[in-house]
C-alpha positions in Angstrom: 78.4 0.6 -59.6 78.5 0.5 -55.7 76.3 -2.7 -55.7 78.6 -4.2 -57.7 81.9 -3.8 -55.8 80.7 -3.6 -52.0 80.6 -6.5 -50.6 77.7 -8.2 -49.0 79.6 -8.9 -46.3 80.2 -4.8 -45.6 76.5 -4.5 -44.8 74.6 -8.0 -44.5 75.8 -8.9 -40.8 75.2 -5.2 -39.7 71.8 -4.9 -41.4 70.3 -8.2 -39.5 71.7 -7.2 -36.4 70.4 -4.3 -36.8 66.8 -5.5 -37.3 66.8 -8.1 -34.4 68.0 -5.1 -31.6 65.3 -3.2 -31.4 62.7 -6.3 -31.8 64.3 -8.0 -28.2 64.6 -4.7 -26.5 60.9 -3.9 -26.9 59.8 -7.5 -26.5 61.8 -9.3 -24.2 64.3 -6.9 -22.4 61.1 -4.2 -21.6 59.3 -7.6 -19.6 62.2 -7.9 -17.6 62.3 -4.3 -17.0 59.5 -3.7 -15.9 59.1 -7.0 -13.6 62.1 -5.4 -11.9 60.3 -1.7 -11.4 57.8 -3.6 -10.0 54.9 -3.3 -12.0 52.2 -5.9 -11.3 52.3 -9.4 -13.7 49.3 -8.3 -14.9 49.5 -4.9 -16.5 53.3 -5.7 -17.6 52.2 -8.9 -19.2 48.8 -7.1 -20.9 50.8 -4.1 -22.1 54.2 -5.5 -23.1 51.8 -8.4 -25.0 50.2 -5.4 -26.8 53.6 -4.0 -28.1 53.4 -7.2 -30.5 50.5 -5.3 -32.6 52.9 -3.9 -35.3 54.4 -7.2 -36.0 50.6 -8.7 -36.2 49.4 -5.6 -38.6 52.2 -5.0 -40.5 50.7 -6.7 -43.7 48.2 -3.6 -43.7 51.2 -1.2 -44.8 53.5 -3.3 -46.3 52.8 -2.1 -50.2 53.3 1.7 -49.1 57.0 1.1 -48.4 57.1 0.1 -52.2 54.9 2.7 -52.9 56.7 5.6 -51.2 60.3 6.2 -51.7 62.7 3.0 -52.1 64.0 0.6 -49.6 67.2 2.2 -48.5 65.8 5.4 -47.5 63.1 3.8 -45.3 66.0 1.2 -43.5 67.7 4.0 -43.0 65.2 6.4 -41.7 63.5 3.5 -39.5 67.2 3.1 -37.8 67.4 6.8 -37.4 63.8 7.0 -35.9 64.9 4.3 -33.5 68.2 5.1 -32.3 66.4 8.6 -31.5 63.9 6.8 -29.6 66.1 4.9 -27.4 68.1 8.4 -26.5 64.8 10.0 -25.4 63.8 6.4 -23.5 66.9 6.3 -21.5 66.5 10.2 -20.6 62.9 10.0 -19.5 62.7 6.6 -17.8 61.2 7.0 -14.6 62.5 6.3 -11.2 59.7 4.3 -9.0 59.5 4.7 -5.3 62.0 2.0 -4.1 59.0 0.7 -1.7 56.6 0.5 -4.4 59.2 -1.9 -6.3 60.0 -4.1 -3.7 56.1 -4.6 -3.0 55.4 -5.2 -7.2 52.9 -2.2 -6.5 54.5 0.4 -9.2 51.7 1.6 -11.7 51.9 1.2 -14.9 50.3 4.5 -15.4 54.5 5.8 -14.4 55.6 4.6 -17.7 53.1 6.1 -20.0 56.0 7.6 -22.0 57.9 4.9 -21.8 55.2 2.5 -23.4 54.9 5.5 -25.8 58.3 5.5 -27.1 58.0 1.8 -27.1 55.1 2.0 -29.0 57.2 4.0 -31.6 60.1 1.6 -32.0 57.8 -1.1 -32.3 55.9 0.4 -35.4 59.3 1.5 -36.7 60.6 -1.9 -36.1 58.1 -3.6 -38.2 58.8 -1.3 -41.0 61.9 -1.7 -41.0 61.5 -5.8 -41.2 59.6 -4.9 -44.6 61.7 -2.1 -45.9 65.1 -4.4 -45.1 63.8 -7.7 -46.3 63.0 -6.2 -49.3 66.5 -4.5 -49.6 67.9 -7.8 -49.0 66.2 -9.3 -52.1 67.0 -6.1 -54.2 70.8 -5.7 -53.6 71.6 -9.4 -53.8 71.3 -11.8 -56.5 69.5 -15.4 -56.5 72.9 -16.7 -55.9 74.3 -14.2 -53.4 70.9 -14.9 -51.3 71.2 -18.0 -51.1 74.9 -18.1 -49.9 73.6 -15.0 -47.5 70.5 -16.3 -45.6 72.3 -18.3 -43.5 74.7 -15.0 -42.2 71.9 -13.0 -41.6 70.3 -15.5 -39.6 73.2 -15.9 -37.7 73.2 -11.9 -37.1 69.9 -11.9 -36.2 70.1 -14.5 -33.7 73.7 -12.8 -32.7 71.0 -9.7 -31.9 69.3 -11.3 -29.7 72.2 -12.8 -27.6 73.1 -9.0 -27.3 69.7 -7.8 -26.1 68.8 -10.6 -23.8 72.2 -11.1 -22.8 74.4 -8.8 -22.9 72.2 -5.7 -22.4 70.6 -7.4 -19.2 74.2 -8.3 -17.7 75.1 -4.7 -17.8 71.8 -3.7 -16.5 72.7 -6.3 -13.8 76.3 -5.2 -13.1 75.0 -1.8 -12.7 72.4 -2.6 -10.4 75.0 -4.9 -8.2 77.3 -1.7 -7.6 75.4 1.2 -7.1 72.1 -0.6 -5.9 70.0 1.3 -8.2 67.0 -0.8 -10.2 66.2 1.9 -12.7 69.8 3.9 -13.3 70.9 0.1 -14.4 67.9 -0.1 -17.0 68.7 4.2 -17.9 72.3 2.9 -18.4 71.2 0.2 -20.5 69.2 1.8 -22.9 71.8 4.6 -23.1 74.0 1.4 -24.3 71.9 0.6 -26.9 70.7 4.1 -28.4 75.0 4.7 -28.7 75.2 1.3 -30.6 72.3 1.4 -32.6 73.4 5.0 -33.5 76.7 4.0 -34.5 75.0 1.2 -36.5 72.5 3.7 -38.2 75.2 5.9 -39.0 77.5 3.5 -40.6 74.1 2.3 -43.1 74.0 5.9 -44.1 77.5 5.6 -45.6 77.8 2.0 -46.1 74.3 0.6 -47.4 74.6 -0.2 -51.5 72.4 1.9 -53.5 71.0 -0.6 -55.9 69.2 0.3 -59.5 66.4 -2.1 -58.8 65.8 0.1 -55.5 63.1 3.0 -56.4 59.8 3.9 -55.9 56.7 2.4 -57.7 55.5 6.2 -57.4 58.0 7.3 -60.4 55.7 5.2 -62.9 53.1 7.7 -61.8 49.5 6.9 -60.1 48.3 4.4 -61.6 50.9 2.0 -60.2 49.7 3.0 -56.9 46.3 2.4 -57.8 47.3 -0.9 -59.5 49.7 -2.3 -56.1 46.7 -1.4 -53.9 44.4 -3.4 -56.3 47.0 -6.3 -56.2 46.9 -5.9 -52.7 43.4 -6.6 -51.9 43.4 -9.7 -54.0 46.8 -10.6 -52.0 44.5 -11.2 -49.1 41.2 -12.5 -51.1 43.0 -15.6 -52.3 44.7 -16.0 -48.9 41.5 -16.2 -47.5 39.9 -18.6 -50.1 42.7 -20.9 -50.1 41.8 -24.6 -49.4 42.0 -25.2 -45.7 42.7 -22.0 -44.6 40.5 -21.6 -41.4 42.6 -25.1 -40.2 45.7 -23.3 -41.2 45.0 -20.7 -39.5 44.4 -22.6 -36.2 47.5 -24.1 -36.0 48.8 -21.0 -36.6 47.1 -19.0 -33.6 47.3 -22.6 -31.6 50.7 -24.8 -32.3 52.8 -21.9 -30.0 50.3 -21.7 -27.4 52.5 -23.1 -24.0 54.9 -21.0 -25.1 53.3 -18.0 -25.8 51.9 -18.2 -22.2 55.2 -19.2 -20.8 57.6 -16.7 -22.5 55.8 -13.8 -21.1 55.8 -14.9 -17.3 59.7 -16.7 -17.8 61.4 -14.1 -16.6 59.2 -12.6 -14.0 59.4 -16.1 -12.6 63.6 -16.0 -12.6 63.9 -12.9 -10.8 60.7 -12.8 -8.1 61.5 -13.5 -4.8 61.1 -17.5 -3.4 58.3 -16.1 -1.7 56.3 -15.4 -3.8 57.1 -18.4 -5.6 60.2 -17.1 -7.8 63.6 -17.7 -7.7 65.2 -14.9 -6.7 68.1 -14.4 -9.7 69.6 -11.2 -10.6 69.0 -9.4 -13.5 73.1 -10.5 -14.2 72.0 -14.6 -13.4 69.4 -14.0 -16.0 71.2 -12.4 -18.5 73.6 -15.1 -18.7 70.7 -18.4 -17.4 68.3 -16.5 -20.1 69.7 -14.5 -22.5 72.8 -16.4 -23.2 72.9 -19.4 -22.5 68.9 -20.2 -23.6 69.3 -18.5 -26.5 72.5 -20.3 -27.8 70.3 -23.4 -27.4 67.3 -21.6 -29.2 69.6 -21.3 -32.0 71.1 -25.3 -31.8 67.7 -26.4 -31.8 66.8 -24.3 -34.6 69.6 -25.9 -36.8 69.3 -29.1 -35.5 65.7 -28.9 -36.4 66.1 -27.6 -40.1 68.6 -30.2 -40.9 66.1 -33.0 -39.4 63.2 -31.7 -41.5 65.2 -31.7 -44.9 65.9 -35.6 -44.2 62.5 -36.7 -43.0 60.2 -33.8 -44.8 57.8 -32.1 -42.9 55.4 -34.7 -42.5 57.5 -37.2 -41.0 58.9 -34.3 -38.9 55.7 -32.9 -37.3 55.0 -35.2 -34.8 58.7 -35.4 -33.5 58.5 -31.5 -33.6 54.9 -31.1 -31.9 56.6 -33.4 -29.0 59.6 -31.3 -28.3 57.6 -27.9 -28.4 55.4 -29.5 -25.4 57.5 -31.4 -23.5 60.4 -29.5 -22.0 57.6 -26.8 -21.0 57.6 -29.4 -17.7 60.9 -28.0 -16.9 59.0 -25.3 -15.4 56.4 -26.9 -13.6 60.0 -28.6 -11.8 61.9 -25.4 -11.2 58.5 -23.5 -9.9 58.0 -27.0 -8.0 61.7 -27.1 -6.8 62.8 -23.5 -6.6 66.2 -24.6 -6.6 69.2 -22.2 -5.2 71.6 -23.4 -8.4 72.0 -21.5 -11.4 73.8 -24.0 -13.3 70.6 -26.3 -12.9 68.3 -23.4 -13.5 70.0 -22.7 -16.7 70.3 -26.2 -17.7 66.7 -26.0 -17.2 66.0 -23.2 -19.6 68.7 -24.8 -22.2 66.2 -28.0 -22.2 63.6 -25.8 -22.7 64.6 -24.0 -25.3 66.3 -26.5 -27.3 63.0 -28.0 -27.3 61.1 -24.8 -28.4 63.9 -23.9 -31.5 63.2 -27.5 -32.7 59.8 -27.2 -32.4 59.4 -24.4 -34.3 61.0 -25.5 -37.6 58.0 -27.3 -38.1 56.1 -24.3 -37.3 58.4 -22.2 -39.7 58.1 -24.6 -42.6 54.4 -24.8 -42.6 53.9 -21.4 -43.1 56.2 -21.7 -45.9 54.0 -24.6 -47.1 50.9 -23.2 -46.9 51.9 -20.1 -48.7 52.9 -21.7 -51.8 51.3 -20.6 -54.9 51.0 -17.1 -56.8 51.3 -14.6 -54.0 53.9 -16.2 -51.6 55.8 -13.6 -50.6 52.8 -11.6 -49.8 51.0 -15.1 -48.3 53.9 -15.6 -46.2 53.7 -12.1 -45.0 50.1 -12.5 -43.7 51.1 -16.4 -42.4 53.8 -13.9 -40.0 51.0 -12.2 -38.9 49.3 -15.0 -37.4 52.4 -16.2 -36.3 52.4 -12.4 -34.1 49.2 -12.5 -33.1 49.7 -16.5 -32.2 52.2 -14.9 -29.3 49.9 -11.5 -28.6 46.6 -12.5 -27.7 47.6 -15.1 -24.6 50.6 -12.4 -23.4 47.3 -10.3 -22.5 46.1 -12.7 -20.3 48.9 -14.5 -18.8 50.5 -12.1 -16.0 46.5 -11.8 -14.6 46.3 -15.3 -14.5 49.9 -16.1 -12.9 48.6 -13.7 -10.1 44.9 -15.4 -9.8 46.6 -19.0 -9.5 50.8 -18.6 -8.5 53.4 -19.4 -10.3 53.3 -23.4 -9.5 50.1 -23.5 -10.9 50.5 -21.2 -13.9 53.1 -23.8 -15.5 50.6 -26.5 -14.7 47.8 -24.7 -17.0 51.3 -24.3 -19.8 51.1 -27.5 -19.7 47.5 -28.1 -20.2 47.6 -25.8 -23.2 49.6 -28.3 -24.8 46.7 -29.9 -25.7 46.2 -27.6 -28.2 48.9 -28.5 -30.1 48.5 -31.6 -29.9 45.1 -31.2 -31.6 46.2 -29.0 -34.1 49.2 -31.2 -35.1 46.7 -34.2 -35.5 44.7 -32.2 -38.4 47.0 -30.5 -40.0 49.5 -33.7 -39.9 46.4 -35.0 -42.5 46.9 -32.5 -45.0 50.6 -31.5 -45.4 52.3 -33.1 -48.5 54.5 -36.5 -47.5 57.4 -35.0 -49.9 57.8 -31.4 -48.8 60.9 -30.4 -46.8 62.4 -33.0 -47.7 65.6 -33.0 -49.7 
């Protein structure tokens, strides 16, 4: 009865931007955090990389949140587990000496709880993906998700205007009046454990309970036994699919500038000019960064969906490859430049990511294409996976190399791994089908 009279709109918007919170915190926010505790570029950039790994793994355990309990309880739960996890983060974050963060000497070894509460949030944020994707599907008709995708993408992206925005402004504000680096970041996260609380608790209430939601336990064991067999042969005919190994190169390879580049972007905005930064505050970059870039994330997102569903993905690709390559030269110019003016800086980044949401519809819609056939969902599922570890695996390296070669230099070998794309746009571009995409 409850699915039937609550409205969608009662728990849709809240449920997305729930799930995009604590993705950017432990992702984007925790680079900038610890780039301004001073940890080196290269242990931030290896260990922050390394808090993708849920998002790359979390095919592995996907079935067993069908398998155990229903979708509700584990959103819920996975909110609850969070919103504990960011109290105990902003109680225990460490305070650096003040020398040690001025010289980028602070060791990483200070924030072993930290990275282990991070750790936690990250698992329980890729469970939560499954569990409220699913829930999504369950508690909606055809109809009503169709009318609904849109909304929570908007949410999401809302989510991560938050996080990088308005999250690092207050860490900023804070940090402007009292002069104190990690009471700003404790503040922060105190924010963000009070809202996501407030969020959890109002899902506990609020979320529909729908029929279709139960465990595939209650059919007894042999359902188990038969999802786990359907499981293996989810990935055997992934992996046997024509083209896959090709697939999967573009996958690991199309992103490649900008998996190097989003990992050392904001170290870049707030290290000093002497050492070949720029010197914003964390305030500048929330609103150069996390604001503004983001709102053009999002318009080149759109722009590039509605482009695509004219010309098809085919006709698309190229024009896509381009602007996923191209604006990455607004950093060789601002690491070349180092110009005082945040307007021009964040007209900078807006190019840039413009570029990169429009980019990445192509990206997006191949996945989709290759996935086609009798598993999609679960295709689709592994396709994200890639699509994680596509972002992981260069994060490791990037901060060591920023410090073997400078900043100036570092956006000059982003732009060499353009080439990559490039290549993998020219095969693929072969075997994608003229008419998909298109409307």
């Amino acid at each position: 009865m409850q699915q039937r009279t609550l409205s969608p709109w009662a728990w849709v918007p809240t449920l997305y931007f729930a799930q995009g919170i604590p993705y950017f915190i432990v992702n984007n926010i925790s680079v900038l955090m610890f780039a301004k505790m001073g940890v080196p570029n290269g242990q931030m950039a290896l260990f922050t990389s390394l808090l993708y790994l849920p998002w790359a793994i979390k095919p592995f355990w996907s079935p067993f949140v069908d398998i155990v309990r229903t979708k509700r309880w584990w959103v819920v739960t996975m909110q609850l587990l969070m919103a504990g996890a960011f109290v105990l983060l902003a109680l225990t974050l460490p305070r650096p000496d003040a020398a040690a963060m001025a010289a980028g000497t602070t060791p990483i070894s200070l924030f072993t709880v930290t990275l282990v509460l991070f750790i936690i949030t990250a698992f329980a944020s890729a469970t939560h993906d499954i569990a409220a994707d699913g829930f999504y599907m369950l508690a909606l008709g055809q109809g009503q998700q169709a009318e609904f995708v849109g909304i929570r993408s908007t949410f999401y992206r809302l989510a991560s205007i938050f996080g990088q925005g308005v999250l690092v402004a207050i860490a900023g504000a804070v940090e402007l009046r009292w002069g104190n680096v990690p009471l700003s970041w404790r503040v922060t996260l105190g924010v963000a454990a009070v809202l996501f609380g407030a969020v959890s608790l109002y899902h506990v209430f609020r979320l529909p309970r729908p029929g279709a939601d139960r465990s595939t336990l209650q059919a007894g064991q042999g359902g188990a036994r038969a999802i786990v067999r359907e499981f293996g042969r989810t990935f055997a005919t992934y992996f046997t699919k024509p083209g896959v190994w090709l697939a999967i190169a573009f996958m690991l390879l199309y992103r490649l500038p900008e998996a190097f580049l989003l990992k050392m972007c904001m170290p870049f905005l707030v290290a000093s000019r002497e050492a070949g930064g720029l010197a914003l505050t964390t305030a500048e970059v929330g609103i150069a960064y996390g604001t503004i870039g983001v709102v053009a994330l999002t318009v080149g997102g759109i722009l590039g969906g509605l482009f695509a569903s004219r010309l098809g993905l085919k006709r698309s690709l190229w024009w896509m490859a381009a602007c996923m390559t191209l604006p990455c030269l607004t950093f060789v110019y601002l690491a070349a430049a180092q110009p005082e003016s945040v307007a021009l800086v964040a007209s900078a980044i807006a190019v840039e990511q413009f570029g990169y949401g429009f980019g990445f519809t192509a990206y997006m819609l191949y996945m989709m294409y290759f996935s086609e056939g009798e598993f999609k969902t679960s295709h689709y599922a592994i396709c994200t996976a890639f699509m994680a570890l596509s972002m992981l695996v260069p994060g490791l390296f990037a901060g060591y190399l920023q410090e073997a070669v400078g900043y100036r230099a570092f956006f000059w070998v982003v732009m060499a791994c353009c080439a990559a794309t490039v290549a993998v746009t020219f095969f693929i571009d072969k075997k994608i089908d003229p008419a998909y995409g298109r409307k």
